[in-house]
C-alpha positions in Angstrom: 0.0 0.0 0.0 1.4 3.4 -1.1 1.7 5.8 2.4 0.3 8.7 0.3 -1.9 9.3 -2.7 -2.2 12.8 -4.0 -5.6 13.6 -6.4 -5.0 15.9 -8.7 -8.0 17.1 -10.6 -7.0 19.3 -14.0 -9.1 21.2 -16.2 -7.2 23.2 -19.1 -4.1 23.8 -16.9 -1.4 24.3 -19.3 -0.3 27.7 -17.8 0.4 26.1 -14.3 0.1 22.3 -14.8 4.3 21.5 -14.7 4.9 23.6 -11.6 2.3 21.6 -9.7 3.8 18.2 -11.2 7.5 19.6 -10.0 6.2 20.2 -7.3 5.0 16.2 -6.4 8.6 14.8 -7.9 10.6 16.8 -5.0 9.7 15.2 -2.4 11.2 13.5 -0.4 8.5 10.5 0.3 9.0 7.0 -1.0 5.7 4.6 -1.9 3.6 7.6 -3.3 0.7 7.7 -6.1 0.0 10.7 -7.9 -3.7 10.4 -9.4 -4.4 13.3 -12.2 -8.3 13.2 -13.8 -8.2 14.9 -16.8 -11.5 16.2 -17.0 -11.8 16.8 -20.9 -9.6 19.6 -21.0 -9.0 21.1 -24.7 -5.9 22.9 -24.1 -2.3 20.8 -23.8 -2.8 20.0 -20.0 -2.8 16.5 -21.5 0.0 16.4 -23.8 1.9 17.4 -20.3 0.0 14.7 -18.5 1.2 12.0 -21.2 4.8 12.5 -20.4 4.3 10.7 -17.3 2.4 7.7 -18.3 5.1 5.3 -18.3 6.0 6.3 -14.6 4.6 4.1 -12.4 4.0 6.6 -9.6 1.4 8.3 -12.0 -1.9 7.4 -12.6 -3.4 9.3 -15.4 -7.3 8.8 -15.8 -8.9 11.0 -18.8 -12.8 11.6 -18.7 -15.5 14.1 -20.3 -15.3 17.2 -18.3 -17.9 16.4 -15.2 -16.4 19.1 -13.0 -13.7 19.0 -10.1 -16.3 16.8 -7.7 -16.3 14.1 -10.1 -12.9 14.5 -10.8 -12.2 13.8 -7.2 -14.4 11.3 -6.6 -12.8 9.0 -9.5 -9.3 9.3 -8.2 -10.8 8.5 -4.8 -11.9 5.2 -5.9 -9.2 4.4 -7.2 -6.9 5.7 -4.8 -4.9 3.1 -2.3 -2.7 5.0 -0.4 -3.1 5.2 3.2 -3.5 9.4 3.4 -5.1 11.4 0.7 -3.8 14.4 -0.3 -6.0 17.1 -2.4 -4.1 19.3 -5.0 -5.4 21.7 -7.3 -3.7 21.5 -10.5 -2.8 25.1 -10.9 -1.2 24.9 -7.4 2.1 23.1 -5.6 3.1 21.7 -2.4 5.8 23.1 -0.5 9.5 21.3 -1.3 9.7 18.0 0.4 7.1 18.0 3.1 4.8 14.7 2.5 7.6 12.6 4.7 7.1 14.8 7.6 3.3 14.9 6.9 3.2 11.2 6.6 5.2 10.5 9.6 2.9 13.3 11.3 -0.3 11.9 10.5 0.9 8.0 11.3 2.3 8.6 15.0 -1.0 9.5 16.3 -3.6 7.4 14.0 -5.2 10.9 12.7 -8.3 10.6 10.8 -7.7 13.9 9.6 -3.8 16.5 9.8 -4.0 20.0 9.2 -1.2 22.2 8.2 -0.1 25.6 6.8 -1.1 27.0 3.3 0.5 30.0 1.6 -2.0 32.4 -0.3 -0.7 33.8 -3.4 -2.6 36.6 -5.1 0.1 37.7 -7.3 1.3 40.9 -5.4 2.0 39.1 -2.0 2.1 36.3 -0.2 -0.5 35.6 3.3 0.2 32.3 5.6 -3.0 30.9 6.7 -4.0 31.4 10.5 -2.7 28.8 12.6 -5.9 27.6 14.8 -4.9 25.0 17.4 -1.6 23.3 19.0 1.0 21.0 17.5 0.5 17.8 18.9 -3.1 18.4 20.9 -5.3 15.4 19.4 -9.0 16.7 19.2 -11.9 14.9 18.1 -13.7 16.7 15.1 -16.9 17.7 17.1 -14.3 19.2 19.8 -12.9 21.5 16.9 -15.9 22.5 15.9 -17.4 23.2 19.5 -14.0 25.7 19.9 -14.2 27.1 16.6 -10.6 25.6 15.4 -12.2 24.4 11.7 -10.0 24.7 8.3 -12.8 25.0 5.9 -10.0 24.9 3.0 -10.4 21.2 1.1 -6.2 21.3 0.4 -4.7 22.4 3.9 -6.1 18.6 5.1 -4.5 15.4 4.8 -7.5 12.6 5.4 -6.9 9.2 6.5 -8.2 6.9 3.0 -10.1 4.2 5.0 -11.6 6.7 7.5 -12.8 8.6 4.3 -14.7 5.2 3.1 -16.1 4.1 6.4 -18.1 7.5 6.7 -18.8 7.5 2.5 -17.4 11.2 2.6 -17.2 12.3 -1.1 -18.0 15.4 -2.9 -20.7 16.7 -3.9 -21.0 16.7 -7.8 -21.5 19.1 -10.6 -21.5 22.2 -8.5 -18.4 24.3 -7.6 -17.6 24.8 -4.0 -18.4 21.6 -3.0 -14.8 20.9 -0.4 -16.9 23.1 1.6 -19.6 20.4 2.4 -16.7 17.5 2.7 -14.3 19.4 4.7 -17.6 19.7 7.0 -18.3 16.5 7.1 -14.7 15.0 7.4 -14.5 17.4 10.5 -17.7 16.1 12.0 -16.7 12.4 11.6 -12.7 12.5 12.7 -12.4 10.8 15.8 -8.7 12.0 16.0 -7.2 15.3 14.1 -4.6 17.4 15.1 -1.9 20.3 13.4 1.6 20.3 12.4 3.4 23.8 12.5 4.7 23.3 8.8 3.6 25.0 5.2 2.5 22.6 3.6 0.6 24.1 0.4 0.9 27.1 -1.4 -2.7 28.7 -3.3 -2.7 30.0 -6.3 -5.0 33.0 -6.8 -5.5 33.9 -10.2 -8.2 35.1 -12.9 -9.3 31.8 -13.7 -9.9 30.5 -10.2 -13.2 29.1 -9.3 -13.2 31.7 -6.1 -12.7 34.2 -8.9 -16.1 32.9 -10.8 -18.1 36.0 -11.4 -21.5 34.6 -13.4 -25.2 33.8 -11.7 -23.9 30.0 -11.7 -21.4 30.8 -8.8 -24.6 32.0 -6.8 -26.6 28.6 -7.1 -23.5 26.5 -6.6 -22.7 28.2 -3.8 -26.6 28.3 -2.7 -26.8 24.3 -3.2 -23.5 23.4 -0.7 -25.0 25.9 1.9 -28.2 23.9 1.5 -26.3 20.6 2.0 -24.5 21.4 4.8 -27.6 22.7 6.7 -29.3 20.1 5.9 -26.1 18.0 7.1 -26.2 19.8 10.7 -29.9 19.2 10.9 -29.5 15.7 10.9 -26.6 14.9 12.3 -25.1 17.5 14.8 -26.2 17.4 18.2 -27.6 20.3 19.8 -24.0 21.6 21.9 -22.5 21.5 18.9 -25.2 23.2 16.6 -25.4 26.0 19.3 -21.3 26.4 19.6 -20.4 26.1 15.7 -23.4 25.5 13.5 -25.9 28.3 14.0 -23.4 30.2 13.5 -21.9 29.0 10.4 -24.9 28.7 8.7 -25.6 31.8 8.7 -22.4 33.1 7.6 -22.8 30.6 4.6 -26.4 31.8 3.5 -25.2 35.6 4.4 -22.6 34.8 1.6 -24.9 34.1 -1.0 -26.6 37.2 -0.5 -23.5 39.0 -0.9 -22.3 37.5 -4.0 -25.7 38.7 -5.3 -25.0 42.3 -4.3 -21.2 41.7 -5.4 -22.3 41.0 -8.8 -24.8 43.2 -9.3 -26.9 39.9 -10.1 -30.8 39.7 -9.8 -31.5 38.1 -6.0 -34.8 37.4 -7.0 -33.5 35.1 -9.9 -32.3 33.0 -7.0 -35.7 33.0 -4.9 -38.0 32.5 -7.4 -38.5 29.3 -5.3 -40.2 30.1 -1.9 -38.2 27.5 -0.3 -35.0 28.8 -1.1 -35.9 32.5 0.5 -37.1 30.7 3.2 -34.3 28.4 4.0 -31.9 31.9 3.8 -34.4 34.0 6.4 -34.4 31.1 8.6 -30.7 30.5 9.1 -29.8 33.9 8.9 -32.8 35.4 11.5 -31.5 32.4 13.8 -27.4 32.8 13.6 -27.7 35.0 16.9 -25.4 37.6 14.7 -26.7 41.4 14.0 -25.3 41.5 10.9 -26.8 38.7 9.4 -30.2 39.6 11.4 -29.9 43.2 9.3 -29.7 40.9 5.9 -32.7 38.9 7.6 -35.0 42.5 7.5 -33.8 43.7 4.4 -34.4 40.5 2.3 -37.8 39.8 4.4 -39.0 43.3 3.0 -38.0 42.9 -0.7 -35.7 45.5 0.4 -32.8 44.1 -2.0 -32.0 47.3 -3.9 -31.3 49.1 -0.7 -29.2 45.9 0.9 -26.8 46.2 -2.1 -25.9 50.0 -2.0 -25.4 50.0 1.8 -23.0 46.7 1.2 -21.1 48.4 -1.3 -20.6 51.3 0.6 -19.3 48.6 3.6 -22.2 49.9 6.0 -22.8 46.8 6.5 
C-alpha cells in the first residue's frame, strides 16, 4: 500500500500544470501515487499529462469534463494510499514536506492532519492562521465546538479508509463543493490534530473558481450551503449546533446574499422558489449575529436594492 496518494484534478491547466507536477517529484516520500483526472480539457494539459504515463508513480485517468467533484471522486476510488492528499492543478506543495506529513499523520492514527497553506494573489504572499496546538489530538466535534475548523479542502490530509467508512465524497456538478466535505470529514474524525509546517501554497488567479463571477457561482454556492444545513440538521447534536453550526450557517447563506450584491446579479432570480428565501431568512434570522439579522430584514421586505448599496458602501 502506497503511504500517500495525492488527487490531482486538472481542467485546461497548461499555464500552471508542470509547476504543480514539479512540485510532487521533489519530495522527499517514498511509496507515493500521484492520481491526475483529466476532466476533458482542450488545451495541452494532456500532452503534459502524457509524459508521465510510463511512470509508475502516475496514474493518469482521462474523462468528459464532469467538474472537479467528479474528478475527485474518480481518483478517490481508485486511490490506495493510506493518506489522501487534495491538490489543485494550478497549485504546488511546499519542497519535500509529504515525509514529515506522513510521519505526522501516522504517529498519532489521525483521521484527519492540518497544516499551513500559503496564499498567493500575485502581489503578496498571506500564511494561513494557525488555529490550534501542534500535537493536541482533538476529536472533530471538539474543533468544531471551539471554533478551530479549516474549511479549505487542500490544507487537510485525510486518512483513505476513515474517508470510506463515513462514504465522505463530494458533492457533484457544483463548484464549492470541499466546503460540504471538509464539513463532514471534521464532523466524523475521531482524532485530528496540526503540524506547525507550510504545507501548500494557493494560487489565486483570474481563472480560479473563487474568482467565478457569473449567476452559476450563486446557485452553486446556494446548493453546498443547502447541503450542509441540511447535514447539521441531521446529524449534529444540539451543543454542537449551538457552539459552531448556528453560526456558520448563517455566515454561509449571508454569503450568498453577498455574492448577489457583489455582482450586481438579480437576487430574486435565485428565490424565485419560496423555499429557497425561506431556508436563507431562517438561518440567517436564527445565527444570533446582528449583521446577518440586518440581511434577515432587508431581504424579508424585498428591500434588496437598498441591501446592495449600503453593502457596497461597507455599511454593513
Amino acid at each position: 500500500m502506497e503511504k500517500i496518494s495525492v488527487i490531482v484534478p486538472v481542467y485546461n491547466s497548461e499555464k500552471y500544470l508542470q509547476k504543480c507536477i514539479d512540485s510532487l517529484l521533489e519530495q522527499d516520500l517514498d511509496d507515493v501515487q500521484f492520481i491526475f483526472v483529466n476532466d476533458g480539457s482542450i488545451d495541452e494539459s494532456g500532452k503534459i499529462l502524457d509524459k508521465y504515463a510510463s511512470d509508475f508513480r502516475f496514474i493518469i485517468i482521462n474523462q468528459e469534463n464532469k467538474g472537479q467533484g467528479a474528478a475527485r471522486n474518480k481518483a478517490l476510488d481508485v486511490a490506495t494510499g493510506e493518506y489522501i492528499v487534495f491538490l489543485d492543478s494550478d497549485d504546488y506543495l511546499e519542497r519535500n514536506v509529504l515525509k514529515n506529513i506522513y510521519n505526522k499523520a501516522k504517529e498519532k492514527s489521525l483521521d484527519l492532519l492540518r497544516a499551513y497553506f500559503i496564499l498567493n494573489d500575485g502581489e503578496k504572499e498571506i500564511k494561513s492562521d494557525y488555529l490550534c496546538e501542534e500535537d493536541i489530538v482533538f476529536t472533530g466535534k471538539e474543533c468544531l465546538q471551539k471554533g478551530i475548523v479549516s474549511y479549505s479542502l487542500c490544507e487537510n490530509v485525510y486518512r483513505r479508509e476513515f474517508l470510506n467508512e463515513h462514504k465522505i465524497r463530494m458533492i457533484e456538478g457544483v463548484r464549492y463543493e470541499d466546503m460540504d466535505f471538509v464539513i463532514r470529514a471534521t464532523w466524523y474524525a475521531k482524532k485530528m490534530s496540526a503540524i506547525n509546517l507550510t504545507f501548500y501554497h494557493y494560487v489565486r488567479h483570474e481563472g480560479s473558481v473563487s474568482n467565478g463571477n457569473d449567476f452559476s457561482v450563486v446557485k452553486d454556492y446556494y446548493t453546498v450551503a443547502k447541503a450542509v444545513s441540511t447535514f447539521a440538521h441531521n446529524h449534529s447534536d444540539e451543543v454542537t449546533y449551538e457552539l459552531f453550526f448556528r453560526k456558520y450557517l448563517g455566515f454561509l447563506y449571508s454569503h450568498v446574499i453577498n455574492l448577489c450584491a457583489k455582482n450586481n446579479f438579480d437576487f430574486h432570480r435565485l428565490i424565485n422558489e419560496k423555499d429557497v428565501k425561506d431556508t436563507i431568512l431562517e438561518h440567517l434570522k436564527a445565527s444570533g449575529v446582528k449583521k446577518y439579522y440586518i440581511q434577515y430584514i432587508l431581504i424579508k421586505y424585498n428591500l434588496f436594492n437598498l441591501y446592495k448599496v449600503a453593502y457596497k458602501r461597507k455599511d454593513i
